[in-house]
N, CA and C atoms as a LAMMPS dump frame, in Angstrom:
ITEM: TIMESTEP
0
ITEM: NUMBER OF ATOMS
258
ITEM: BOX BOUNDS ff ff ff
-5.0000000000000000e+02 5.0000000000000000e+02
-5.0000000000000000e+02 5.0000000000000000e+02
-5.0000000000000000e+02 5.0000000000000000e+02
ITEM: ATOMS id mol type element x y z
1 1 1 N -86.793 -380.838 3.771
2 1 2 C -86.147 -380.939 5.066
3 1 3 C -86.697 -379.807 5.921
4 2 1 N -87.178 -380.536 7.074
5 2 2 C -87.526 -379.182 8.061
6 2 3 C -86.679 -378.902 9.165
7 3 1 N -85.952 -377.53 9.345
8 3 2 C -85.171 -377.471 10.63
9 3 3 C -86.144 -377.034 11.787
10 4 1 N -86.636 -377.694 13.037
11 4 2 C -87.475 -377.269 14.027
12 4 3 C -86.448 -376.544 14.936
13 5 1 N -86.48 -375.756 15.551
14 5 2 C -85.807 -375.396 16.45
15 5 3 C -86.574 -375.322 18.003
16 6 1 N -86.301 -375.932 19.19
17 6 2 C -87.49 -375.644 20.182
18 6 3 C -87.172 -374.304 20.791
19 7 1 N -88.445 -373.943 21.236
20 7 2 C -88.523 -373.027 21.297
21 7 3 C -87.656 -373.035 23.034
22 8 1 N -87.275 -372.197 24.127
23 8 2 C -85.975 -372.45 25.041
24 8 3 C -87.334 -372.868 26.22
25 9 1 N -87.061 -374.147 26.756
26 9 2 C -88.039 -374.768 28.319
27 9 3 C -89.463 -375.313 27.239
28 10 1 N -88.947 -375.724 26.099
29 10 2 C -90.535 -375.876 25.183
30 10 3 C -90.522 -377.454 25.101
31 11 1 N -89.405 -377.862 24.988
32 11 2 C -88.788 -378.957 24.439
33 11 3 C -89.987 -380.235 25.016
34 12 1 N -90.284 -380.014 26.513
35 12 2 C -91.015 -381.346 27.551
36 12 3 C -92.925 -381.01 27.109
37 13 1 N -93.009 -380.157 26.695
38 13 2 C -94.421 -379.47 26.038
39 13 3 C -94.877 -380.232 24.785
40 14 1 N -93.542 -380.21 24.299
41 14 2 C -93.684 -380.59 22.281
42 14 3 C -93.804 -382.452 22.345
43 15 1 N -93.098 -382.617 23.281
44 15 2 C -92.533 -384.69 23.484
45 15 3 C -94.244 -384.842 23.896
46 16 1 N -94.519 -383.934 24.891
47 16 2 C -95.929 -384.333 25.609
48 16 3 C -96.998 -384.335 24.402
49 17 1 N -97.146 -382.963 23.785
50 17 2 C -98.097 -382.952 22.304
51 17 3 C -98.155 -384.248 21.472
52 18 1 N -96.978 -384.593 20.746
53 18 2 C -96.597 -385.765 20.408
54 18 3 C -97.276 -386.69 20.842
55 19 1 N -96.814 -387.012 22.179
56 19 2 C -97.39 -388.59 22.647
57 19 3 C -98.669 -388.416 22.511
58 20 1 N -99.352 -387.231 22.589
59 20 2 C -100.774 -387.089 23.266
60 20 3 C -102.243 -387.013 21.751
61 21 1 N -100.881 -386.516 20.578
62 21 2 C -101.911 -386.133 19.408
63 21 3 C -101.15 -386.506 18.175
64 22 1 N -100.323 -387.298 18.25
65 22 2 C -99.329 -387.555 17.076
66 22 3 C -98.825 -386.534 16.513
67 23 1 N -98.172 -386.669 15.295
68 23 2 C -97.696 -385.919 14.481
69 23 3 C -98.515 -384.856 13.813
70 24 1 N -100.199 -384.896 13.873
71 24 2 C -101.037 -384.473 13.156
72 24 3 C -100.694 -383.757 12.052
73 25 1 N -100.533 -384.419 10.672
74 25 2 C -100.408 -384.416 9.676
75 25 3 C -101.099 -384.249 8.84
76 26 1 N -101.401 -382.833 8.313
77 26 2 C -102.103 -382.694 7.363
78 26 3 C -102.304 -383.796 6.014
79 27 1 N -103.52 -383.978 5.403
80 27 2 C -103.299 -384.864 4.06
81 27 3 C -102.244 -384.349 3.234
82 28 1 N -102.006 -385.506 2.648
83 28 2 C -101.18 -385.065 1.401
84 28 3 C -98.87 -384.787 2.156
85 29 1 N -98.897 -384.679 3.294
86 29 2 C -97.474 -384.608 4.077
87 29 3 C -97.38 -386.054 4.372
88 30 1 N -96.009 -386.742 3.69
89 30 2 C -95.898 -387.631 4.823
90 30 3 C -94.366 -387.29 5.386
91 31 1 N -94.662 -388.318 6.799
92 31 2 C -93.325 -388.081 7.45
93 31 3 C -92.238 -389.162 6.807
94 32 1 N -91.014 -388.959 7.048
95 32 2 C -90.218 -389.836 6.287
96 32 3 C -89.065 -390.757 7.579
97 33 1 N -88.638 -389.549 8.149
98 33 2 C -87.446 -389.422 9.328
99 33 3 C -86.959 -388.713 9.952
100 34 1 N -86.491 -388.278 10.922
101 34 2 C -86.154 -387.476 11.478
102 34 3 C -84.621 -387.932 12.649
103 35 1 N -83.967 -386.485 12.875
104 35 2 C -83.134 -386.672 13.45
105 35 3 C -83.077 -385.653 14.742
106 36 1 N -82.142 -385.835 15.992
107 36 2 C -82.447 -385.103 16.927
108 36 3 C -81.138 -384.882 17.604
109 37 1 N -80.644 -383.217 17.71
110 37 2 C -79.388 -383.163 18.487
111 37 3 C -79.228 -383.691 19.591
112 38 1 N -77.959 -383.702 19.982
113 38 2 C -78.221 -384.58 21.499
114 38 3 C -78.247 -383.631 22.319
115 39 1 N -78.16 -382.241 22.154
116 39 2 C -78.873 -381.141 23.38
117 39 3 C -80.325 -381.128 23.432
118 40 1 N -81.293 -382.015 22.827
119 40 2 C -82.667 -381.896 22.43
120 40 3 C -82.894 -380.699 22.479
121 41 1 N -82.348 -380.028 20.947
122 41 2 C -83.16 -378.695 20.678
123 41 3 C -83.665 -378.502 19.665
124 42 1 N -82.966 -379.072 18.952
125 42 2 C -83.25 -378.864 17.165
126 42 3 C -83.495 -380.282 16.348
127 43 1 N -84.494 -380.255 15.952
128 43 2 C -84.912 -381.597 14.855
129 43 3 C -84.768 -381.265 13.57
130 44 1 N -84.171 -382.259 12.835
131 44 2 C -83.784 -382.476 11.545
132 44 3 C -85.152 -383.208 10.864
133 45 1 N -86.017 -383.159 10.354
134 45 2 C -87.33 -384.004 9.725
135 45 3 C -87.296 -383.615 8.187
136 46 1 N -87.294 -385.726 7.855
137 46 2 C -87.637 -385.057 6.165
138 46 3 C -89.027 -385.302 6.372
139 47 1 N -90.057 -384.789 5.278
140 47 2 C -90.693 -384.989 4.996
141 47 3 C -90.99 -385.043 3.345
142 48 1 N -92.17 -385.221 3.019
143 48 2 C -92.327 -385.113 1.248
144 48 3 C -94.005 -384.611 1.253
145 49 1 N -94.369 -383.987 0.369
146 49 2 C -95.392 -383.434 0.001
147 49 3 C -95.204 -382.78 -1.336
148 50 1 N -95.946 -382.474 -1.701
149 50 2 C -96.315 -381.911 -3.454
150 50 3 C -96.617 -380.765 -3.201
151 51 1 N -97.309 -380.182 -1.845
152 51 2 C -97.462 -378.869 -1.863
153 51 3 C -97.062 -378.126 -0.713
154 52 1 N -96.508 -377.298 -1.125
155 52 2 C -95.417 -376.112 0.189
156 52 3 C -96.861 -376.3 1.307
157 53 1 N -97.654 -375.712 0.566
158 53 2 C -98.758 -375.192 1.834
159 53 3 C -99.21 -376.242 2.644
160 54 1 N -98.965 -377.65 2.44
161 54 2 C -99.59 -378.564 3.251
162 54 3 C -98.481 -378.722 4.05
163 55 1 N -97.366 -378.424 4.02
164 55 2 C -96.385 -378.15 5.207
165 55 3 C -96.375 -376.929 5.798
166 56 1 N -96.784 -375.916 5.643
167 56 2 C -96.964 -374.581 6.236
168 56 3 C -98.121 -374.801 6.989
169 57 1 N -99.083 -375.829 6.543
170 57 2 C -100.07 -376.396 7.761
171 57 3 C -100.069 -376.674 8.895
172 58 1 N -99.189 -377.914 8.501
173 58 2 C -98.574 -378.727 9.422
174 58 3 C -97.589 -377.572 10.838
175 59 1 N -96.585 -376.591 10.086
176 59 2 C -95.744 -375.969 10.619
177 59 3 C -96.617 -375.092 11.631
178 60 1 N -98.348 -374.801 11.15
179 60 2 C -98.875 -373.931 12.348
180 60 3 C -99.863 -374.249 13.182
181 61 1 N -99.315 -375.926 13.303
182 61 2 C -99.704 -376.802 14.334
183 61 3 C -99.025 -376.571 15.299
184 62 1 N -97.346 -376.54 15.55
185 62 2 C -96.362 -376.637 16.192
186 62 3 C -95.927 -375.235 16.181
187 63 1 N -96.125 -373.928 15.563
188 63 2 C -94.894 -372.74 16.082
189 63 3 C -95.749 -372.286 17.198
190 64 1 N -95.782 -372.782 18.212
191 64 2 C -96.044 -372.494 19.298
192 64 3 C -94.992 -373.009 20.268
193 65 1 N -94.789 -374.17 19.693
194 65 2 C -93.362 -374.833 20.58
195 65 3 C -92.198 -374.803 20.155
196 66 1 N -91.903 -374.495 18.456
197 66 2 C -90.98 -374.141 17.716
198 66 3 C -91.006 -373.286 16.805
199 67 1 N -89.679 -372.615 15.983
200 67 2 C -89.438 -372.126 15.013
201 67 3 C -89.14 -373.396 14.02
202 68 1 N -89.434 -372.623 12.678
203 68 2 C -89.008 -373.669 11.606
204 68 3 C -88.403 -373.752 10.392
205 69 1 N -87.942 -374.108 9.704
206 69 2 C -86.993 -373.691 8.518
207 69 3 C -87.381 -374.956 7.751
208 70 1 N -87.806 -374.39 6.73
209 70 2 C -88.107 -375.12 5.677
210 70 3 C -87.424 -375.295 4.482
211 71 1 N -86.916 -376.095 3.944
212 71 2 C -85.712 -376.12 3.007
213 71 3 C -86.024 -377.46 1.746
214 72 1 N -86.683 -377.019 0.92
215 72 2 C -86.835 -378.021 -0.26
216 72 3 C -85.433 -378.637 -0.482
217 73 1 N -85.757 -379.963 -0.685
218 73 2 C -84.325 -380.688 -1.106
219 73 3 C -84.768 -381.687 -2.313
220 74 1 N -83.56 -382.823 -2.684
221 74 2 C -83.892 -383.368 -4.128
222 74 3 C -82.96 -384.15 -3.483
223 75 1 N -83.077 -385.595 -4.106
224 75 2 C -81.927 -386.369 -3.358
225 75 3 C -81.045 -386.001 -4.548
226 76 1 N -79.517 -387.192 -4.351
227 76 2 C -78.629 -386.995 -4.667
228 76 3 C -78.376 -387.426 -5.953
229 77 1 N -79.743 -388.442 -6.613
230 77 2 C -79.463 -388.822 -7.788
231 77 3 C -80.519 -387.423 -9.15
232 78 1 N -81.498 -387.109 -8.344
233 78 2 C -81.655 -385.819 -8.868
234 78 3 C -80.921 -384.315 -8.904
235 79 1 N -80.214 -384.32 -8.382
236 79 2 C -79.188 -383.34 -8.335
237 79 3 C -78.171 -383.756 -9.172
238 80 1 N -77.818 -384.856 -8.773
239 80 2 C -76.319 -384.991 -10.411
240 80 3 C -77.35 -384.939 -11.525
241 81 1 N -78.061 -385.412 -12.354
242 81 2 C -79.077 -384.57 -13.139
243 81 3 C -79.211 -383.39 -13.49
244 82 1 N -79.679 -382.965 -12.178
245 82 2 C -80.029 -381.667 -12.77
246 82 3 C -78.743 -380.838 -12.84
247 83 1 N -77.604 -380.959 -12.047
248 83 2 C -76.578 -380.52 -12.792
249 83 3 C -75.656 -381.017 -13.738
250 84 1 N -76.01 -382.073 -14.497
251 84 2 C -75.787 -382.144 -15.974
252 84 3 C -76.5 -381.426 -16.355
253 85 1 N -77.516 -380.964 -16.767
254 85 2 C -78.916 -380.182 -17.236
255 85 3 C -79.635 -380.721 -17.625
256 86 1 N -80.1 -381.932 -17.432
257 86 2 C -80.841 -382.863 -17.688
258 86 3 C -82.592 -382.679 -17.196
């Protein structure tokens, strides 16, 4: 899960990048979904990749228009798992 945060008057910069160059996605990242406050400031994006660094790629495409928070997750049927100890 990535938290984007825009950066404050960045927000019409980042929509424009977007339309203009896609997502540019390093190999190996894909995008999954994303979600968007309704103050358009902060994006919710999952993504999936195998390696941290091909999202730290990706992330220094964009910290120019945002901050970012990166937060490994597991869905919900790997987590009851792994807390059985399975």
């Amino acid at each position: 899960m990535i938290i984007e945060n825009f950066h404050p008057e960045k927000g019409k910069q980042l929509y424009a990048r977007l339309e203009e160059k896609g997502r540019q996605l390093p190999a190996g990242v894909t995008y999954m979904d994303s979600w968007i406050d309704t103050g358009l400031t902060t994006c919710f994006q999952l993504m999936e990749s195998e390696e941290l660094s091909a999202i730290q790629a990706w992330v220094q495409l964009w910290n120019d228009l945002a901050d970012f928070s990166i937060i490994p997750v597991i869905s919900s049927s790997e987590a009851r798992e792994k807390a059985r100890g399975a």
